[in-house]
N, C-alpha and C positions, 0 to 999 in steps of 0.2 A: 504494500500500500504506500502510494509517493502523497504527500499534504504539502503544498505550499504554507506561506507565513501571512499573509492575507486576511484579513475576515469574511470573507466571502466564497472562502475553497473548498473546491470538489473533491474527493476521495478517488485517485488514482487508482483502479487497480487491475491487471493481465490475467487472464484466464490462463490456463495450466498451460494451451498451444502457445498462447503468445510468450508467455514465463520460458521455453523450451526453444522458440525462435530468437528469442533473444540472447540466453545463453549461446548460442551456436556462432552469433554473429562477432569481427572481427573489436575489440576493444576501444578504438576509436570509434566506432558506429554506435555503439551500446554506449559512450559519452555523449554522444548528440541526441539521440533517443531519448535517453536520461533526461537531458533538457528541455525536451520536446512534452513529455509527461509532465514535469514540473509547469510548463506555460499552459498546458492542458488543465490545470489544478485551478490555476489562474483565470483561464477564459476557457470554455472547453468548444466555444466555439471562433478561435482567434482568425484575424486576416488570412484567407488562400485554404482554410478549409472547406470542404465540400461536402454533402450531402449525398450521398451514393440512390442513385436508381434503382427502384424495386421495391417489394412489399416491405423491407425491414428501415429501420429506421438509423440507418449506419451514418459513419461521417470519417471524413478520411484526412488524416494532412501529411504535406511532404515533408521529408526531410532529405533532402538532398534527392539521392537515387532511392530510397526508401520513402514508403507506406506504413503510416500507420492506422488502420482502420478500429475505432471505436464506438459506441453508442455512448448515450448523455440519459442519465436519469436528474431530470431539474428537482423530482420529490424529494428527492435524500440525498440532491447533491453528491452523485455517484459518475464518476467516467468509466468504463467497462473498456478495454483493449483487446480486442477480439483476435486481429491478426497481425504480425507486421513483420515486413520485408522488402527486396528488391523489387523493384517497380512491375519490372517483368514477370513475375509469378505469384504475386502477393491476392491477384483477386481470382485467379484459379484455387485459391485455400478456401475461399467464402462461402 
């Protein structure tokens, strides 16, 4: 679970796939990530994020060559990270 210092922050937190995509990924990528969740905490729907297409109610942001795709719970102030990865293969996991 990532918590910004904010009064107004969402509960970060990676389903067991994305916890296991993460772990795999190169050390420097998993730094930018890491801050990408923190600004997520922040705003969970910040500048260049998008809302994916389809009956679910996903939302995706870039980091660089990577994806992170998440849903937003506004109720309880919860951000959910469902997948995240290379650009190229990240919405064939969805």
């Amino acid at each position: 679970m990532i918590s910004s210092k904010s009064n107004m922050t969402y509960k970060v937190t990676l389903k067991p796939l994305a916890e296991k995509q993460f772990a795999k990924l190169p050390k420097d990528i998993q730094k930018r990530l890491f801050s990408a969740f923190l600004m997520l905490a922040d705003n969970p729907r910040p500048h260049g994020s998008i809302k994916l297409q389809g009956n679910f109610d996903y939302h995706r942001v870039r980091v660089g060559d990577y994806r992170i795709v998440y849903s937003i719970d506004d109720q309880i102030l919860k951000v959910l990270v469902l997948s995240l990865g290379h650009r190229r293969d990240i919405y064939d996991k969805l």
